[in-house]
VMD Tcl script that draws the C-alpha trace (Angstrom):
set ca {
  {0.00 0.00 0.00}
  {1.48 3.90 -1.15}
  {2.04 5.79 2.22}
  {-0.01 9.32 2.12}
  {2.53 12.23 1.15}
  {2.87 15.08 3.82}
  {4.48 18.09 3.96}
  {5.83 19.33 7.24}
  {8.74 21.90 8.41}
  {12.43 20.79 7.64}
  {15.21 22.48 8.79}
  {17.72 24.35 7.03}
  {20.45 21.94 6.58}
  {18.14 19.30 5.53}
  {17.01 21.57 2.97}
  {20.08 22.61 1.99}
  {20.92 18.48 1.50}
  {18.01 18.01 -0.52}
  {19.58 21.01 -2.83}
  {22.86 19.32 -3.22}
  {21.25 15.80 -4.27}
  {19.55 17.61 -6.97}
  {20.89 18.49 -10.80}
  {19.67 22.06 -10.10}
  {17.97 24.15 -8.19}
  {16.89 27.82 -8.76}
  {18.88 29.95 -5.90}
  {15.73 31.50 -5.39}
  {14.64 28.31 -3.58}
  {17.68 27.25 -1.71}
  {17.83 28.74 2.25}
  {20.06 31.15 2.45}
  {17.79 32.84 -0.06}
  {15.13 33.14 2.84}
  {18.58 35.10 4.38}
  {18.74 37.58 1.43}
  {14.73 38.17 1.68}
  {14.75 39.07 5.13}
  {11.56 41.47 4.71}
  {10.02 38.13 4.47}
  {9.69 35.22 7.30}
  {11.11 32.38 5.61}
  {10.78 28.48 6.70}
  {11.94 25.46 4.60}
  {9.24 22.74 3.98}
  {9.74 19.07 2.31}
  {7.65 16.34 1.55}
  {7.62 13.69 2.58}
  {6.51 9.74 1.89}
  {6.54 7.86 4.81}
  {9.99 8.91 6.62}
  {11.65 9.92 2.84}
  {11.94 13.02 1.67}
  {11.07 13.44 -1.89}
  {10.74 17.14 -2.76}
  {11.76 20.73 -0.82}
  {10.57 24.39 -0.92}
  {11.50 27.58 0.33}
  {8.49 29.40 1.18}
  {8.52 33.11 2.21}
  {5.50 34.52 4.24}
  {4.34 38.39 3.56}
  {2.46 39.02 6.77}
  {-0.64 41.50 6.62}
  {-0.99 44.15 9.28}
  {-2.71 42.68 12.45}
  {-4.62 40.19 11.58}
  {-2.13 36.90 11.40}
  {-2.62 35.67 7.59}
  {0.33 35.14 5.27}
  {0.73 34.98 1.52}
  {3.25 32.20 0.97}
  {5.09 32.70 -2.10}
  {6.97 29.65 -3.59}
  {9.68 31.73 -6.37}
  {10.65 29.40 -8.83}
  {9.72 26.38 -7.23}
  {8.69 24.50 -5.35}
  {11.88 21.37 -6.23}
  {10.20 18.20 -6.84}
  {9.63 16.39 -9.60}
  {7.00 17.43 -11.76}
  {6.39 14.55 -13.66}
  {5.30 12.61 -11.02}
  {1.65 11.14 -11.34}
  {1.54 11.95 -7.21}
  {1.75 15.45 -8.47}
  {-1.93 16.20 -7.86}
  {-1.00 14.90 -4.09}
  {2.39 16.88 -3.59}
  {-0.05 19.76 -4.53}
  {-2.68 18.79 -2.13}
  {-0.67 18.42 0.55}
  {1.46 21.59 0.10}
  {-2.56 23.76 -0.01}
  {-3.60 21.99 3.04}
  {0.22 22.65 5.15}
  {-0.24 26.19 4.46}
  {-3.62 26.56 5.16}
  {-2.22 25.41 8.29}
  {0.60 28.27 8.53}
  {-2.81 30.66 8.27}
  {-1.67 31.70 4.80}
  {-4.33 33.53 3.04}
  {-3.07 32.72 -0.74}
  {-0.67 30.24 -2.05}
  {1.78 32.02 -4.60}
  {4.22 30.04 -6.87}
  {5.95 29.57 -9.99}
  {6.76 26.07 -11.13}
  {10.43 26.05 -12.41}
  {9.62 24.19 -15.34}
  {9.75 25.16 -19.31}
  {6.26 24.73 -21.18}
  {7.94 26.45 -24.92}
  {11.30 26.87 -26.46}
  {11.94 29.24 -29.67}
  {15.68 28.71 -31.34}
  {17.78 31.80 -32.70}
  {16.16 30.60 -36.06}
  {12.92 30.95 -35.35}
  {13.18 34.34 -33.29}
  {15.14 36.35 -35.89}
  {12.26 34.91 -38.96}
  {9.73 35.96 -36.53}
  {10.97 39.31 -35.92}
  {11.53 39.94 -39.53}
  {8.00 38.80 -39.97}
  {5.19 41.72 -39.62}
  {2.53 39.62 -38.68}
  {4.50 38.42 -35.63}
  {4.68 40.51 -32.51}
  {4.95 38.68 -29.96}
  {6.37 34.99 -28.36}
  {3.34 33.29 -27.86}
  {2.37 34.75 -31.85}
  {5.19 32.50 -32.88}
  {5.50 28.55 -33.87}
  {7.21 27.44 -30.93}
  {10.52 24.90 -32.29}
  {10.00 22.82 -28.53}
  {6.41 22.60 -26.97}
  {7.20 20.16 -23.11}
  {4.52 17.71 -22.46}
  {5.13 17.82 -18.71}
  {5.71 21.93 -18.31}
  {2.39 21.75 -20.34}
  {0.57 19.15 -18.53}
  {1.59 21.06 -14.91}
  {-0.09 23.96 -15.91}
  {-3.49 22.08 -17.03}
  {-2.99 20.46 -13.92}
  {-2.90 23.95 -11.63}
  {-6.34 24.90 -13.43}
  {-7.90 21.90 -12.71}
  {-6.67 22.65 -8.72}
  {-8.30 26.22 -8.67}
  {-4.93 28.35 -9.39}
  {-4.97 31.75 -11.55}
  {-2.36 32.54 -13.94}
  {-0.52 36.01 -13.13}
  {-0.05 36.88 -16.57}
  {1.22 40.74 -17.94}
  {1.20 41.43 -21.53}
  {5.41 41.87 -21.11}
  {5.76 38.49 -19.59}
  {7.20 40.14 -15.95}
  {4.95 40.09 -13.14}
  {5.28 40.98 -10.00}
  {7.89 38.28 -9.12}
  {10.29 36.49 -11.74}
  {9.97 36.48 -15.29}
  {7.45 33.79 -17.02}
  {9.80 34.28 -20.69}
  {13.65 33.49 -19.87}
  {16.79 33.47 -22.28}
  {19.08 30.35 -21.76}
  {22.25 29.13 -23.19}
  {21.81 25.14 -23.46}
  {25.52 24.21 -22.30}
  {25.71 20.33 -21.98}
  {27.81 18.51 -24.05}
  {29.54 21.88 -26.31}
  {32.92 23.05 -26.26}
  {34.08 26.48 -25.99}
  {34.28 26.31 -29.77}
  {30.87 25.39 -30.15}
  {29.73 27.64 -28.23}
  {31.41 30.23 -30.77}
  {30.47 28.82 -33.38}
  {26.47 28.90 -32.46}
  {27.12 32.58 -31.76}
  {26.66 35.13 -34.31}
  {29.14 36.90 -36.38}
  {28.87 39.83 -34.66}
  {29.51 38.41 -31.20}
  {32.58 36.74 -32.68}
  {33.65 39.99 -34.15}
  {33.34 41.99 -30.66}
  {34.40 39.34 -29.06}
  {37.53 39.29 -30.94}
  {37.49 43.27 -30.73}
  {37.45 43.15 -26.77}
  {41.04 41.24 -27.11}
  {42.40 44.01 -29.19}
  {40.94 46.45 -27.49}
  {42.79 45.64 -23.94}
  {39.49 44.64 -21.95}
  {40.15 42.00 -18.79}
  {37.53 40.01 -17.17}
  {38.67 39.31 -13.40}
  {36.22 37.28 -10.75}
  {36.78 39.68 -7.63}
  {35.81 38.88 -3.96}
  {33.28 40.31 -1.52}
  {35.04 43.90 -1.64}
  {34.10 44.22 -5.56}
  {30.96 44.09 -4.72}
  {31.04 48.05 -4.12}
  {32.62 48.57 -7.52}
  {30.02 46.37 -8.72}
  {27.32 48.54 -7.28}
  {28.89 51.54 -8.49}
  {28.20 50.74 -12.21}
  {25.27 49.77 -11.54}
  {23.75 52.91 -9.83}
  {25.13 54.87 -13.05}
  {22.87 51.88 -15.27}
  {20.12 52.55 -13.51}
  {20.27 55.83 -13.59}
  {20.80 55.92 -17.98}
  {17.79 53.52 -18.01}
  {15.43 54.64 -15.51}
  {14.78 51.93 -13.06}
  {14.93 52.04 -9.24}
  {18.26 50.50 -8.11}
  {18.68 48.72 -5.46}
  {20.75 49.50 -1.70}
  {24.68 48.31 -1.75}
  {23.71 46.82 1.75}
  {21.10 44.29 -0.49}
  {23.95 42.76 -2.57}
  {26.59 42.74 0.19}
  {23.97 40.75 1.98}
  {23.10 38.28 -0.87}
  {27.32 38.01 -1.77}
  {27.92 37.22 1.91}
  {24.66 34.63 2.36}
  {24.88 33.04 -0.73}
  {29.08 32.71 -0.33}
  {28.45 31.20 3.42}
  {26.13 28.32 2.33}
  {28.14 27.34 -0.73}
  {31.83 29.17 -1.49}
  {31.56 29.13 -5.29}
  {27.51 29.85 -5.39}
  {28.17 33.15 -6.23}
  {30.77 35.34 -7.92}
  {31.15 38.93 -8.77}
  {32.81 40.07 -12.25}
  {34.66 42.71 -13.24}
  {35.55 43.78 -16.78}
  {38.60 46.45 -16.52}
  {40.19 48.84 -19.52}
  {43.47 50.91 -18.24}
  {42.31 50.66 -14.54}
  {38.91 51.77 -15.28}
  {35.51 49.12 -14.39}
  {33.54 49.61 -17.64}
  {31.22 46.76 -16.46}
  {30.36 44.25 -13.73}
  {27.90 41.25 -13.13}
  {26.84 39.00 -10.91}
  {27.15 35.37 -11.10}
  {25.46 32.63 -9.46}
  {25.64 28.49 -9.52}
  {23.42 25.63 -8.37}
  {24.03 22.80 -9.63}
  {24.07 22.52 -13.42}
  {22.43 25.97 -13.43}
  {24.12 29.23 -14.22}
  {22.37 32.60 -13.85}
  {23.64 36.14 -15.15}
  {21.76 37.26 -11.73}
  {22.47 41.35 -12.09}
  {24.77 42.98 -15.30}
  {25.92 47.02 -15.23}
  {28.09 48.74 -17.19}
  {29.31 52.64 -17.87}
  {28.10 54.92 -20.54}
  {32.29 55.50 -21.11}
  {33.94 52.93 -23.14}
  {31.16 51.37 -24.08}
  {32.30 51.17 -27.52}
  {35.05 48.54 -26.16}
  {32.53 46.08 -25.76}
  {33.06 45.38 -21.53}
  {29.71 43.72 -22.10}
  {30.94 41.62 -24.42}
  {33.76 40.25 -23.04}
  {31.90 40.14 -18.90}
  {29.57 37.78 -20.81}
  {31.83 35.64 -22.72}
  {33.86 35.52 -19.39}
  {31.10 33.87 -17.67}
  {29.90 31.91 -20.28}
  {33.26 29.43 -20.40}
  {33.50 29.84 -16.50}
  {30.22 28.31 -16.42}
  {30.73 25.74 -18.79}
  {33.78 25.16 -16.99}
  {32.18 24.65 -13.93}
  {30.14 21.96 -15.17}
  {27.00 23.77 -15.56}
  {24.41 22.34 -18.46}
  {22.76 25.93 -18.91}
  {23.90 29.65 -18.76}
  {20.34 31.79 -17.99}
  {20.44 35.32 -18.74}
  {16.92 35.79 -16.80}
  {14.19 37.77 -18.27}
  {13.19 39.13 -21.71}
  {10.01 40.20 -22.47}
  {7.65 38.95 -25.15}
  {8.11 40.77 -27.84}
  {9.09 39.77 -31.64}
  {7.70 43.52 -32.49}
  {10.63 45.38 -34.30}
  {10.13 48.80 -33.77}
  {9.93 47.82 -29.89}
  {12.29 49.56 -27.80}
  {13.42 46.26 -26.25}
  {13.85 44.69 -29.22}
  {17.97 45.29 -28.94}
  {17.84 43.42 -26.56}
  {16.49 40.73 -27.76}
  {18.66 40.37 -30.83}
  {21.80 40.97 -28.50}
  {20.95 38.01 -26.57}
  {19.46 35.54 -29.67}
  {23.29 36.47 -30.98}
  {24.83 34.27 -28.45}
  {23.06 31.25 -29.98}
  {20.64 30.68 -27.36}
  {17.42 29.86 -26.71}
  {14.18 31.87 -25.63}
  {11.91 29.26 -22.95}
  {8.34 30.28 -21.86}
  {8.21 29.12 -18.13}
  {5.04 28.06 -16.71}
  {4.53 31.18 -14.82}
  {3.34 31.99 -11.52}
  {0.25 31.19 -10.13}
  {-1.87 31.99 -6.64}
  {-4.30 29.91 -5.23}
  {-6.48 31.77 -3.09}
  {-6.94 29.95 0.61}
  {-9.02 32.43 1.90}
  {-11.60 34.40 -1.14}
  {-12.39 37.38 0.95}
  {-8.60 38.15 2.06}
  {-6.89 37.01 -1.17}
  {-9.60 39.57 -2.91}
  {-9.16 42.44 -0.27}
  {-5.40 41.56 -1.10}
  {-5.93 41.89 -4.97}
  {-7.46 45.38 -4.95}
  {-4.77 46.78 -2.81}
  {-2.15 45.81 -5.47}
  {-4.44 47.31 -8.18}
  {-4.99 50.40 -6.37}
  {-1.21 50.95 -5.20}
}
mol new
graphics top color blue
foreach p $ca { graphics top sphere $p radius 0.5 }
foreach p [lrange $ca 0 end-1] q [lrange $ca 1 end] { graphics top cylinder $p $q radius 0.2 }
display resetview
């Protein structure tokens, strides 16, 4: 006879176990994420059948003012396998633990891909009028499980946040990735474009270095960055926030996160930040300086981290979010082509989802986003 599957409080270092058994794990949903998030109560959760644990979550807990209820918000997870035909169960048992916790709303966003488009497909579609947008397009990859979860969370009562950009207001449902496995360095060129060979190339002659620097780069890190948001209008974050997240992430793993530097004559012209779990890679947070730009520091940061990441055994580089469009005369648009260049792939995720646990709080909840 199957034993029931139940979810119930694990702590840290068990979750943190679970993490390293797996092939990857989005960093978003390992525990010293709950460390970074600390405007959040965090608590790590697994389930379990019988006495084994089979799956994990990091869920963080947005309290509302006075009255004890929660939403729990699952980002990019939770990590169990979503191809199991106990899924319905895992799900199940995760609504009725919470309900527990006296969370109002269930928020999460499976990490699992539902579409792919190749470089192929993306640059025809752009060229093509009619096209404007991802989901517009003939995907090259449609995934019978990423598809078959999110048929699943209707059927459980969930509701798709969707925006017509493909960001809501947690992590990106479109994502740009860099399939790794198996390639060489000169594979990797070769799938790139011509002209990311040619400013690749250029960043050589040009006297660019790429270094990895330590937990006191992270200043000169934030630096750039200030002066990026600042050229493209978007609220930057506090130094204090990425000190926090270098020194959280570095204590639960010494190589889960990096900070790189790309230098010209003494000068930063642009930084990133780097992060590894498992065979996963993420470009977490790029910057770079309106001077020099024309010696591609970009460029040569990305290329950088690209072979690092291969190096380090990783099967995909992720350069996070891009929105939906295929429209050329978007503004974003540069984007896109700069990052379809590197041979990639764009890979609708499922998306997130809430499931409301209590109607009248989860609604009160709603309008207060709408109205703020």
């Amino acid at each position: 006879m199957t034993a029931a599957l139940t979810v119930r409080d694990i702590s840290p270092a068990e979750h943190l176990a679970w993490v390293r058994a797996q092939p990857s794990v989005s960093f978003l949903q390992t525990p010293a994420w709950g460390v970074v998030k600390r405007e959040w109560r965090a608590e790590s959760i697994g389930w379990f059948d019988g006495e084994e644990l089979v799956g994990a979550a990091l869920v963080l807990h947005r309290s509302l003012p006075r009255i004890g209820r929660s939403l729990a918000y699952i980002p990019e997870g939770p990590c169990l396998d979503w191809s199991s035909p106990r899924l319905l169960e895992m799900l199940r048992a995760l609504r009725d633990h919470l309900k527990g916790k006296k969370a109002f709303a269930l928020r999460m966003g499976p990490p699992v891909a539902t579409h792919r488009w190749r470089p192929l497909t993306i640059k025809e579609s752009i060229s093509d009028g009619g096209v404007s947008r991802y989901d517009e397009a003939t995907p090259d990859v449609v995934e019978p499980v990423g598809t078959a979860v999110v048929e699943l969370l209707r059927r459980l009562g969930f509701e798709h946040l969707s925006t017509d950009d493909g960001f809501t207001a947690g992590q990106p449902e479109y994502v740009f990735q860099i399939p790794l496995a198996g390639r060489s360095e000169s594979d990797l060129l070769a799938g790139m474009n011509q002209l990311w060979r040619r400013n690749i190339k250029k960043t050589e002659r040009n006297g660019v270095s790429v270094r990895v620097g330590g937990p006191e780069d992270v200043a000169a890190f934030h630096r750039v960055y200030l002066e990026t948001a600042e050229r493209d209008r978007f609220t930057p974050r506090p130094l204090e926030y990425f000190t926090r997240m270098y020194a959280a992430l570095s204590a639960e793993d010494p190589d889960r996160i990096r900070v790189y530097l790309a230098e010209h004559d003494g000068d930063v012209v642009a930084g990133a930040l780097w992060i590894r779990v498992g065979g996963h890679a993420w470009y977490a947070y790029g910057a770079s300086t309106s001077d020099k730009r024309e010696l591609q520091g970009s460029t040569a940061l990305q290329w950088r981290m690209i072979r690092d990441s291969l190096a380090a055994g990783a099967a995909v580089y992720d350069l996070r979010g891009i929105t939906t469009t295929l429209d050329a005369d978007n503004p974003h648009i540069g984007l896109i082509r700069f990052k379809v260049g590197t041979g990639g792939e764009a890979v609708r995720l499922a998306g997130e989802w809430d499931l409301p646990l209590n109607r009248l709080l989860y609604a009160a909840f709603s309008l207060y986003l709408r109205r703020r």
